[in-house]
C-alpha positions in Angstrom: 110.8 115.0 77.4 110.3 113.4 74.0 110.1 109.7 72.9 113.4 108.5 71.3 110.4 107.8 67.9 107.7 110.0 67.2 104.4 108.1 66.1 100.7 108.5 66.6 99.6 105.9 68.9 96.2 103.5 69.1 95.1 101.4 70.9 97.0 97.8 70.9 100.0 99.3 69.5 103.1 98.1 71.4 105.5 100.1 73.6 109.0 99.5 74.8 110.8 101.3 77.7 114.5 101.1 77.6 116.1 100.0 80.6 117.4 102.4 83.1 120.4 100.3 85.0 123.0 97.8 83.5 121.4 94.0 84.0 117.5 95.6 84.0 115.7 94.4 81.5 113.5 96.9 79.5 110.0 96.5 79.9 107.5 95.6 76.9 103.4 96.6 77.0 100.1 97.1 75.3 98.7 100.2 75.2 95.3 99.8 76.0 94.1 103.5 75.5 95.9 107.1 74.5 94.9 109.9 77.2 95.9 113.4 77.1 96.1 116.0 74.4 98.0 115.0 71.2 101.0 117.7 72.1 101.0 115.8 76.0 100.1 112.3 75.1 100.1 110.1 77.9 99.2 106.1 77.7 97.2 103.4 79.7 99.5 100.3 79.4 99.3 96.5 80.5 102.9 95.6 81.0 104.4 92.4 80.3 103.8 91.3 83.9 100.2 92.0 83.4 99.6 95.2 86.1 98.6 98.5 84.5 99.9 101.8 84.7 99.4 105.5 83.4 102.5 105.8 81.6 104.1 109.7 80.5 106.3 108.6 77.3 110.0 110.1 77.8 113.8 109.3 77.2 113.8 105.7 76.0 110.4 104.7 75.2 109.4 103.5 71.6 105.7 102.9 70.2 105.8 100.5 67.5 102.2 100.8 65.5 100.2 97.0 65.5 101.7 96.3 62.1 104.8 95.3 64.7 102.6 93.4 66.8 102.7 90.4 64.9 106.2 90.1 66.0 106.4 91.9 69.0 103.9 89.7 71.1 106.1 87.2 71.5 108.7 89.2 73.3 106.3 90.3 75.4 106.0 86.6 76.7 110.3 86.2 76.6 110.5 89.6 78.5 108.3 88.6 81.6 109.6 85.0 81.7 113.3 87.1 81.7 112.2 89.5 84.1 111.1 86.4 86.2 114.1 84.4 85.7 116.3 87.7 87.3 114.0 88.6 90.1 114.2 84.4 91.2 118.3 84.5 90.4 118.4 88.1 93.1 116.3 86.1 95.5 118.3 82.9 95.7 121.6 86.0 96.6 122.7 84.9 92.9 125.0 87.2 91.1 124.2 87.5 87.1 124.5 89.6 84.5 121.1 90.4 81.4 123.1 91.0 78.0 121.6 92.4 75.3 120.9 90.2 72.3 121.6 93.3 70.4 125.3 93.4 71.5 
C-alpha cells in the first residue's frame, strides 16, 4: 500500500482520506504523532469529529506538511459540520446526494 503523495510527516501536519463510497465524505485530521519505522510509517490522528485513531496510510490518503495548515483548518470545521449534516439527513430516512466541490 502506498500514499497517493509521498512526504515526511510531523506532528500537526494535516491528513486527508479519500472517500471510499459515492455520497461519503472524505475524512480530514491532525496528526498528532508519527509511529512506526520511516519505511512503515503509521500515524496517531484526531479526526475532524474529534475521536482518535492509529491510522496505517494507504490508497487515498494525502499528508499535506503545516505550511497547508493555515488553510486546511478550516475544512476541517466544514468537513465535520458536512459529515453531521449527512448522518442527521440518513436519520430523518432522507435521500441526498455529497458532490464534490472539485467537480
Amino acid at each position: 500500500m502506498s500514499t497517493t503523495r509521498q512526504v515526511e510527516a510531523h506532528r500537526g501536519d494535516v491528513v486527508e482520506v479519500s472517500r471510499r463510497r459515492v455520497g461519503d465524505p472524505g475524512r480530514m485530521g491532525e496528526l498528532l504523532q508519527v509511529l512506526g519505522a520511516p519505511e512503515h510509517p503509521h500515524y496517531l490522528v484526531r479526526w475532524e469529529d474529534g475521536h482518535e485513531s492509529v491510522l496505517y496510510p494507504g490508497e487515498g490518503t494525502t499528508i499535506r506538511q503545516k505550511a497547508a495548515r493555515a488553510t486546511a483548518a478550516p475544512k476541517l470545521v466544514l468537513a465535520a459540520l458536512t459529515a453531521r449534516l449527512v448522518e442527521l439527513l440518513r436519520g430523518a430516512g432522507v435521500e441526498s446526494e455529497l458532490l464534490s466541490p472539485d467537480v
